[in-house]
ZAMARGU-4260 file (C-alpha; in steps of 0.2 Angstrom, whole numbers, plus 5000, padded with zeros to 4 digits):
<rodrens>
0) 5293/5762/5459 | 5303/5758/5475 | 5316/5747/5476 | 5316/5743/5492 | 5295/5736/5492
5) 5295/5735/5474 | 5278/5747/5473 | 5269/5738/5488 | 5272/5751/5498 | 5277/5739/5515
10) 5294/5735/5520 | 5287/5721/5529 | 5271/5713/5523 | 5269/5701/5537 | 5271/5712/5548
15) 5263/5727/5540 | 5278/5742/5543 | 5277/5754/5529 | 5293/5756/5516 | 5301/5774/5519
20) 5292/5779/5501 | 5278/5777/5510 | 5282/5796/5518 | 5276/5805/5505 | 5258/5808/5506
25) 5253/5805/5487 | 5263/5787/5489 | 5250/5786/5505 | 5234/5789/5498 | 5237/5777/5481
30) 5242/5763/5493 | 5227/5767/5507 | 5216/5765/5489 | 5227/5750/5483 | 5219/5745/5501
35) 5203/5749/5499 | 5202/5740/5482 | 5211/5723/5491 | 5198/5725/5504 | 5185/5725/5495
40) 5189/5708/5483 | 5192/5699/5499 | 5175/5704/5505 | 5170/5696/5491 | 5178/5680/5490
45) 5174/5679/5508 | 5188/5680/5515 | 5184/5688/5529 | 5202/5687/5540 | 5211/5694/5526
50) 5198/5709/5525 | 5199/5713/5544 | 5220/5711/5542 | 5220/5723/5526 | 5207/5735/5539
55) 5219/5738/5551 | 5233/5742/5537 | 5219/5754/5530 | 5217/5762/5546 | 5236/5764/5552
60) 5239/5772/5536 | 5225/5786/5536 | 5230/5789/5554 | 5248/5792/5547 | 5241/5803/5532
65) 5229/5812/5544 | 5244/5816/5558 | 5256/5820/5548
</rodrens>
């Protein structure tokens, strides 16, 4: 686990910037799935702003697994 995020994989959650930990790609993929599973509750319990915010997350993140 990181020091720095404590395991949430974002130096800054309000503004969604990923921790440095997050450049290994395994770190990458368990947090685009923590995502996923976030995503999905929020659906859920309708809460609909917090799935499109935790969307956008999801999609920077598989656009910085996918390029590299």
């Amino acid at each position: 686990m990181c020091d720095d995020c404590g395991g949430t994989g974002m130096w800054d959650v309000l503004s969604s910037v990923p921790c440095s930990c997050m450049d290994n790609k395994v770190n990458i993929a368990i947090l685009i799935k923590k995502i996923i599973e976030f995503k999905k509750k929020a659906i859920e319990e309708n809460r609909l702003w917090d799935a499109t915010e935790l969307l956008a997350i999801e999609k920077k993140l598989k656009n910085k697994l996918k390029n590299g």
